[in-house]
N, C-alpha and C positions, 0 to 999 in steps of 0.2 A: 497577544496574538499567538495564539498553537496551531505550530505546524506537523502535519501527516505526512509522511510518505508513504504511500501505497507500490506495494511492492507484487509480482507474479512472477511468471517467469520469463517470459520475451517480450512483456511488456508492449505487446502489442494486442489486448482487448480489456482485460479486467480491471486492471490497474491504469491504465488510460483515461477507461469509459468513469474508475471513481475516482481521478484527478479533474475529471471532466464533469462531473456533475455534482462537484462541494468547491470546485475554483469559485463560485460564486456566492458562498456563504460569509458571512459577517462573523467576524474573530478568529478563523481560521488561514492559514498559508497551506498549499499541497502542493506535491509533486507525486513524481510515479519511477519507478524502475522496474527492473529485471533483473534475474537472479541468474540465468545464462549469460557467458558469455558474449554471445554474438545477439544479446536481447537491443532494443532500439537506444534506449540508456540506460546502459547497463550500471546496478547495484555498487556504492564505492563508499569508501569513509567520511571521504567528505560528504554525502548526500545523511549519512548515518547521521554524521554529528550534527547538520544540520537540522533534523526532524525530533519534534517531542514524543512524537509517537510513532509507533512502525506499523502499519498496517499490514501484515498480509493474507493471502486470500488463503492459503494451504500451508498446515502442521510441515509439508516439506520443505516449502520458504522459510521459514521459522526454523527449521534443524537449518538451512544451509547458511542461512543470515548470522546464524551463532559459530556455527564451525567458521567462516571466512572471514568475520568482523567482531571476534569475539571481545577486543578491548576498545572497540571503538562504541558498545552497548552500552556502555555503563552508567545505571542512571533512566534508561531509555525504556519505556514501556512496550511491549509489542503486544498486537491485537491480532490473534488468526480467525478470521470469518469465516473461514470452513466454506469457501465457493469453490465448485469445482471448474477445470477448464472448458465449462459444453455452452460457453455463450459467445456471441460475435459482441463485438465493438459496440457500444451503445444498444446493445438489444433491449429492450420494454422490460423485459423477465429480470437481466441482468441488475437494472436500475432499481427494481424495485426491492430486490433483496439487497443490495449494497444501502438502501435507505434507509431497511428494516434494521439488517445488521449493527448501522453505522450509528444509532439513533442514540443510545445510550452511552456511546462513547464522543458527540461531538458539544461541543459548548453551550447551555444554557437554551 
């Protein structure tokens, strides 16, 4: 089983909506965080070391996930999808890029 974390920054549309719509694929485990403090569950070592893979949506999760959890990486893949923040929670547009993105990176 490989687990994703998908990570944004308050963790409340991007990273939810792709916890939300790979929760139901076969061989995978996902969660979601946030890279803000005050995000809904906020980004931690332990969520780190739990994940095979780091998902994030933006080059700037990826500088901050390194600056703040930099020995907790080690070993860890991280994937930036290059999505920017202009989608609501489950939007159609949003799902279909996170499917395009995700495709090549999810199991078999």
């Amino acid at each position: 089983m490989k687990r994703f974390l998908f990570v944004c920054s308050q963790n409340r549309l991007r990273s939810p909506t792709a916890e939300q719509i790979f929760a139901g694929r076969d061989g995978i485990d996902v969660s979601s965080a946030g890279t803000n403090n005050d995000a809904e569950n906020p980004l931690s070592s332990e969520l780190v070391a739990w994940a095979d893979t780091i998902v994030v949506m933006e080059k700037a999760h990826r500088a901050k996930l390194r600056q703040r959890l930099q020995r907790a990486l080690s070993g860890k893949r991280i994937v930036c999808l290059d999505i920017p923040d202009d989608y609501a929670f489950m939007d159609p547009a949003l799902i279909r890029l996170l499917e395009i993105r995700m495709a090549r990176h999810l199991p078999g």
